[in-house]
C-alpha positions as CSV (number, residue, x, y, z in Angstrom):
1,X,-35.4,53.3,73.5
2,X,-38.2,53.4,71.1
3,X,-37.7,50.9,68.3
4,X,-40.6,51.9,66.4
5,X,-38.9,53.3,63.8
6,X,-36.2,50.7,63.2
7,X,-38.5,48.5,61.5
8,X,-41.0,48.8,58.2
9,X,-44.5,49.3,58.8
10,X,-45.4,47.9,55.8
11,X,-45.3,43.9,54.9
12,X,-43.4,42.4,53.1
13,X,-44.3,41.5,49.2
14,X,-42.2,40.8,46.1
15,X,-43.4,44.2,44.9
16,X,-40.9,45.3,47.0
17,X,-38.2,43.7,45.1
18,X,-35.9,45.7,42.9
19,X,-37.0,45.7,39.6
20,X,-33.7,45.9,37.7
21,X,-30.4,45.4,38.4
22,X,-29.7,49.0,39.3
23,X,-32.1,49.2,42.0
24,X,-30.4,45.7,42.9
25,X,-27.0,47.5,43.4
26,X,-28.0,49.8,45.3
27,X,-30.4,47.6,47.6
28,X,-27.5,45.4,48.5
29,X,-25.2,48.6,48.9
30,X,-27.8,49.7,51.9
31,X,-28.3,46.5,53.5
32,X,-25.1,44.9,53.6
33,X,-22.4,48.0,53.3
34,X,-20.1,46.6,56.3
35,X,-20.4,43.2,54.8
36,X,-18.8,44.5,51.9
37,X,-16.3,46.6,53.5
38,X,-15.3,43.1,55.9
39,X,-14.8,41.7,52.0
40,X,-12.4,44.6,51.4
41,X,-10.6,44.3,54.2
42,X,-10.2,40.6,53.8
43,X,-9.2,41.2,49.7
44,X,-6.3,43.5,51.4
45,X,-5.6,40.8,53.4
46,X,-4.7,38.5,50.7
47,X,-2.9,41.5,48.9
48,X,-0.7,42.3,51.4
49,X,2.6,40.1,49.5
50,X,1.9,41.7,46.3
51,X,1.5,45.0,47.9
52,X,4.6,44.7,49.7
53,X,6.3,43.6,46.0
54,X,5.5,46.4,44.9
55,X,6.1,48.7,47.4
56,X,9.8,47.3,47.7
57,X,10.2,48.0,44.2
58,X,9.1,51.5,44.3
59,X,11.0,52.2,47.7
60,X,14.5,50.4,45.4
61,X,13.7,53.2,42.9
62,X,14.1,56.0,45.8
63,X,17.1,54.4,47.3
64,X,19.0,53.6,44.0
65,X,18.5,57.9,43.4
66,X,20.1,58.8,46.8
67,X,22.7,56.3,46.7
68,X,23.4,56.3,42.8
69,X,23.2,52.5,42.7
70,X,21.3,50.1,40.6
71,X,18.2,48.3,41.7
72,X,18.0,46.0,38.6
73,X,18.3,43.1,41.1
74,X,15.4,44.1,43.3
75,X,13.4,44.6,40.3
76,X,14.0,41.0,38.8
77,X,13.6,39.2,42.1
78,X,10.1,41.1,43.1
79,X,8.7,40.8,39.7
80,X,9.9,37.3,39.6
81,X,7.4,36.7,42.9
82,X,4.3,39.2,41.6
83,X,3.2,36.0,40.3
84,X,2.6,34.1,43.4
85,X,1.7,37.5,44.8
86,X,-1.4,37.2,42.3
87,X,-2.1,33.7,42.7
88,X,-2.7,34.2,46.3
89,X,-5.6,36.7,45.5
90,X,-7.3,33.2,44.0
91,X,-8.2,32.6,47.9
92,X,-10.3,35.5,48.2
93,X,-11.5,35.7,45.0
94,X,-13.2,31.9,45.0
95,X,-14.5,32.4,48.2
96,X,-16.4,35.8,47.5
97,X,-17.6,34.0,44.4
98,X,-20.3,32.0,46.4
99,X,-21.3,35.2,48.2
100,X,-22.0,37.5,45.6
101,X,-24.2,35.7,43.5
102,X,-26.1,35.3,46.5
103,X,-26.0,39.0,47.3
104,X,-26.9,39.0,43.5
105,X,-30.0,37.1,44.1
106,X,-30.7,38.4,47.4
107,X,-30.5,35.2,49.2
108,X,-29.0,35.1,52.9
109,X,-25.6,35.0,53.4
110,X,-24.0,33.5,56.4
111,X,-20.7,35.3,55.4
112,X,-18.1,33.1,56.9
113,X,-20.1,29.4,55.9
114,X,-20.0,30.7,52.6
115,X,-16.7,32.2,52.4
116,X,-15.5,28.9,53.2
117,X,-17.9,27.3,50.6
118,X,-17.0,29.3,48.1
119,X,-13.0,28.6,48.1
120,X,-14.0,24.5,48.2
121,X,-16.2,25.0,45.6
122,X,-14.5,27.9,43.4
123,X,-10.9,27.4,44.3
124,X,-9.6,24.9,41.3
125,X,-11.1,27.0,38.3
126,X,-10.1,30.0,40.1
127,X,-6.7,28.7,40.2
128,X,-6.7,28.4,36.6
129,X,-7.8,31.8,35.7
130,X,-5.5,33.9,38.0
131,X,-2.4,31.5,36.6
132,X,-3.3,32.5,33.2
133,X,-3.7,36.4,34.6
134,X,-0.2,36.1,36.6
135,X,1.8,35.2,33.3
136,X,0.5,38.4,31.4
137,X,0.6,40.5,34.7
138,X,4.6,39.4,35.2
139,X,5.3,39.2,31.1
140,X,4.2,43.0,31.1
141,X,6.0,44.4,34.3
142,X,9.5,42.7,33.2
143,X,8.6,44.5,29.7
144,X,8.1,47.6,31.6
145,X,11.4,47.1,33.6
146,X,13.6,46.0,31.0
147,X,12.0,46.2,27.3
148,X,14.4,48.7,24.8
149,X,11.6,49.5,23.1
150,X,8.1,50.8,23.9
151,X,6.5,48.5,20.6
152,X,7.8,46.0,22.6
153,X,6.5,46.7,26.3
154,X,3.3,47.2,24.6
155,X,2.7,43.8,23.1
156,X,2.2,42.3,26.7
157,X,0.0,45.3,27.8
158,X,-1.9,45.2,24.5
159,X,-2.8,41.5,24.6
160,X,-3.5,41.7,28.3
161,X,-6.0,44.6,28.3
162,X,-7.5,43.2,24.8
163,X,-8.0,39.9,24.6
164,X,-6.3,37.9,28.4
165,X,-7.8,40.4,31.2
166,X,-11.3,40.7,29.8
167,X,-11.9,36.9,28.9
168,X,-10.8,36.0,31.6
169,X,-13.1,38.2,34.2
170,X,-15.8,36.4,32.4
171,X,-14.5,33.1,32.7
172,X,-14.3,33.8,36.6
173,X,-17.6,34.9,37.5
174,X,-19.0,31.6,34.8
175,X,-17.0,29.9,37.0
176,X,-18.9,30.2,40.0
177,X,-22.4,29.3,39.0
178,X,-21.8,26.7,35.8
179,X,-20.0,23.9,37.0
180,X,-18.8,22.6,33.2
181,X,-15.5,21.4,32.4
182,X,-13.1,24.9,32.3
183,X,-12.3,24.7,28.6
184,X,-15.8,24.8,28.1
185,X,-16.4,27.9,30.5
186,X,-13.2,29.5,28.5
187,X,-15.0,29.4,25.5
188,X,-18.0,31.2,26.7
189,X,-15.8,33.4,28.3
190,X,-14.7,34.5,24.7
191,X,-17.9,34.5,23.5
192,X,-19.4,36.6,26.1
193,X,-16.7,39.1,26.0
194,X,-17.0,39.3,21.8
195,X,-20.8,39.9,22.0
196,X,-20.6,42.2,25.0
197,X,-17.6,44.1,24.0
198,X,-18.5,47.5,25.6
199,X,-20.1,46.5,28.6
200,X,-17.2,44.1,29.5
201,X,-14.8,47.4,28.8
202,X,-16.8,49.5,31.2
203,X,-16.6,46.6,33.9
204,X,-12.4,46.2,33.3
205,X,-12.1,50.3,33.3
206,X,-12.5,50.7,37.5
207,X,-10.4,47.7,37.9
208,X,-7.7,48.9,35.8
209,X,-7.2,52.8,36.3
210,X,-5.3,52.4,39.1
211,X,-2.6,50.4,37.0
212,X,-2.0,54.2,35.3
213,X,-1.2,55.6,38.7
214,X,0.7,52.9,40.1
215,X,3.0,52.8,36.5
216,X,4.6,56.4,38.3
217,X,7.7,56.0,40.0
218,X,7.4,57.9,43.2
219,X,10.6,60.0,44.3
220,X,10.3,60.4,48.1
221,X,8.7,58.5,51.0
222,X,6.0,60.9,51.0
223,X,4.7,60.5,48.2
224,X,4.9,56.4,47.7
225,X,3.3,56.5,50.9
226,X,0.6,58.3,50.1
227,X,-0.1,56.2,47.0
228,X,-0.5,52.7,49.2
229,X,-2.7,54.8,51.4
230,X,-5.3,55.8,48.2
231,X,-4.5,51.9,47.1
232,X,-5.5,50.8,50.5
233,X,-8.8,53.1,50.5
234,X,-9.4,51.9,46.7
235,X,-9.1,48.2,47.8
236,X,-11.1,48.3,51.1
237,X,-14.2,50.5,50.1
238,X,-14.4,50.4,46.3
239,X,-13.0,46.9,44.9
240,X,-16.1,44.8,47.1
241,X,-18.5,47.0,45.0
242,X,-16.6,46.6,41.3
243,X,-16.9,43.3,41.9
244,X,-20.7,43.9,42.5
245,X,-21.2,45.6,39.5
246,X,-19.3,43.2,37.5
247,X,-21.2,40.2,39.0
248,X,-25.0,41.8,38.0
249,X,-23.6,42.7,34.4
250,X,-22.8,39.1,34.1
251,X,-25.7,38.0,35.1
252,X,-27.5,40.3,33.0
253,X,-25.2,38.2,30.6
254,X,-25.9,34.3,31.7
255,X,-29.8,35.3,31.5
256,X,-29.8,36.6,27.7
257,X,-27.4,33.8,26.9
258,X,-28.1,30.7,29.1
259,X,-30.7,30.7,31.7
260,X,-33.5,32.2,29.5
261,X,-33.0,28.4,27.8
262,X,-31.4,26.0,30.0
263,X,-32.1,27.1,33.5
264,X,-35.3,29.8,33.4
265,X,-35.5,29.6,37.0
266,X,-32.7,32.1,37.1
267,X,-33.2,34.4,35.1
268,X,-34.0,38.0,37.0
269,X,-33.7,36.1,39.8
270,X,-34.1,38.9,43.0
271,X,-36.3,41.0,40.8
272,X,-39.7,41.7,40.6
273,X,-41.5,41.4,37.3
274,X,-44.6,42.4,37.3
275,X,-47.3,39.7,36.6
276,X,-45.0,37.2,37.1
277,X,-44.8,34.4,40.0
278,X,-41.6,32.9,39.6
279,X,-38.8,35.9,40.7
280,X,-38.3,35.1,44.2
C-alpha cells in the first residue's frame, strides 16, 4: 500500500493553525469525528434511566387509551425519578469537561485519562449545577402533567428557559477551567449570560428544540418508537458537537472577560494570530 498520500507534505508551522474559532470547529470536527461520536455514545449511556422515564411515560399514555384507565400514577412516580435521571448525566458531563477545552485548545487528548480526570476534577461543581437544573426540569414536567392552568405550567418553563437553563450552561463550562469557589462562578455565570444575551440564546436553541417534539404525546408504538430513534441519532451524532460549539463561544467569552487580564496566556489559545509568538 502506498502511504504517500496519508500524510502532509508540508511541515508543520503555527500558520497552519485556525485562525478563529470557526475554522477551530471545524478542524476538530475532521480530526477527531469518532472521538466525538465515542462521547455520544457514552452521553446515551448515561441517558439511558431518563430515557427509559420517559419512554414509560409516553408508552402509559398509549396503554391508558386502549384500556380506558388512568396513568396519573405512572406519571407521578417517573417524574418523581427524572430528577436522578438528570443528576446522573453530571457523570458524563464533568468528565467531557476536561476534554473539550482541550479539543478547544487543540491539545492531545488521551480520551479515557482524561475522561476520568475530568469527573475527579469536575464532578462536585457539576453536581451543583445539574441539582439546580433537575428542580426546574421536574417543577415544569409535574406543571405539564398536572397544572389547571397553562399561566401556571408556564411559570416553571418561563423561568427555566429565561433566567435557570442559560446561567446555568455558563456556570458549567466556568466550571471546568476556573477553579473559584461556586458562588463565585455563579455570579459570572449571570454576568456572562446578561452581557451575552443573544449568543447564550443561540447556544441553548439546539439543546432545547428537541423538548418541543418530545412535549407530543405519541399514540401508537410506531410512532413513540420512532421518536427515541431520532432522540437517539440527536444524542449520539449531534449533542458531542453542541457541546463543541458551546464550549468555543464561551471561550470566546472567558478571553473578552478574564484571560485578556488575569490569565493572557489563554486567550486565543489554538489560534494563530498573525505576528504574534505566544498562541501555541
Amino acid at each position: 500500500m502506498n502511504k504517500r498520500g496519508l500524510y502532509s507534505s508540508s511541515e508543520f508551522s503555527k500558520k497552519l493553525l485556525p485562525k478563529n474559532r470557526r475554522e477551530v470547529f471545524f478542524d476538530v470536527f475532521k480530526m477527531h469525528f469518532f472521538s466525538f461520536v465515542k462521547m455520544g455514545l457514552i452521553f446515551f449511556f448515561f441517558s439511558l434511566p431518563l430515557l427509559s422515564l420517559h419512554f414509560i411515560k409516553d408508552y402509559s399514555y398509549i396503554v391508558a387509551s386502549e384500556n380506558d384507565v388512568s396513568n396519573s400514577m405512572v406519571l407521578i412516580i417517573c417524574t418523581a425519578l427524572e430528577f436522578i435521571g438528570v443528576m446522573i448525566l453530571s457523570i458524563p458531563i464533568a468528565g467531557f469537561g476536561k476534554i473539550y477545552h482541550e479539543y478547544a485548545w487543540l491539545e492531545p487528548v488521551f480520551f479515557l485519562n482524561d475522561f476520568k480526570e475530568g469527573i475527579k476534577e469536575n464532578i462536585v461543581p457539576t453536581l451543583k449545577s445539574m441539582f439546580i437544573l433537575s428542580l426546574n426540569i421536574v417543577a415544569f414536567d409535574f406543571a405539564y402533567l398536572f397544572s389547571p392552568s397553562g399561566w401556571l405550567m408556564a411559570i416553571p418553563f418561563g423561568v427555566g428557559i429565561a433566567f435557570i437553563l442559560p446561567v446555568v450552561l455558563h456556570v458549567i463550562f466556568i466550571n471546568f477551567i476556573y477553579t473559584n469557589k461556586y458562588g463565585v462562578n455563579f455570579k459570572l455565570g449571570c454576568f456572562f449570560y446578561l452581557k451575552h444575551i443573544i449568543s447564550t440564546f443561540l447556544c441553548l436553541l439546539p439543546l432545547i428544540a428537541p423538548k418541543v417534539y418530545t412535549a407530543f404525546i405519541m399514540t401508537n408504538i410506531i410512532a413513540l418508537l420512532t421518536k427515541y430513534g431520532v432522540l437517539l441519532v440527536y444524542i449520539i451524532f449531534l449533542v458531542p458537537f453542541i457541546f463543541l460549539a458551546i464550549q468555543l463561544n464561551e471561550m470566546r467569552i472567558f478571553d473578552i472577560h478574564i484571560n485578556i487580564q488575569r490569565f493572557p496566556h489563554l486567550v486565543d489559545k489554538g489560534m494563530y494570530k498573525g505576528g504574534e509568538e505566544g498562541n501555541e
